[in-house]
N, C-alpha and C positions, 0 to 999 in steps of 0.2 A: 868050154861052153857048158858042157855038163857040171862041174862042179857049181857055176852058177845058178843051174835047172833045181841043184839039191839046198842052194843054201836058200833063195827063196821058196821053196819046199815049205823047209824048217821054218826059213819065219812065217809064211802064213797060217803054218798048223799052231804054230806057238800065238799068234795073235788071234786067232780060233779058237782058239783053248782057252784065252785071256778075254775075249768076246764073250763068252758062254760064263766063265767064272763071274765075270763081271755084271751078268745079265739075272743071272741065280741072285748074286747078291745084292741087288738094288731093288728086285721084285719081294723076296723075304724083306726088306726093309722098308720098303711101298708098304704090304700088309701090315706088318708092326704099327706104322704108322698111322694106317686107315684102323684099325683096333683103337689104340691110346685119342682117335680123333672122336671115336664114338662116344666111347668111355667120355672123355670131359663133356660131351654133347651129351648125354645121360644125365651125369651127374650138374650139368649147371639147367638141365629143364628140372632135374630132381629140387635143386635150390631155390630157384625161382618160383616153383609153385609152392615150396614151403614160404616163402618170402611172403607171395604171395595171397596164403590162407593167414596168415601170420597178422596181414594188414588190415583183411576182412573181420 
């Protein structure tokens, strides 16, 4: 019975540890992406209002 208590132990510290690695890496990747979402939201107001004087 013990040897069971330790081997679920281990797996939930390991899927804890896999949880958290997991949770670091998707939120750095969430930001990345809210960045490069701006960035093109910048630069297509930036184009549009060149377009835009361009026509005037």
């Amino acid at each position: 019975m013990e040897s069971w208590m330790l081997f679920w132990k281990v797996i939930f510290f390991i899927v804890l540890a896999l949880f958290a690695i997991l949770s670091v890496w998707v939120t750095i990747g969430g930001f990345r992406d809210l960045q490069y979402l701006f960035r093109k939201m910048e630069e297509e107001q930036q184009e549009a209002a060149k377009k835009q004087a361009s026509q005037t």
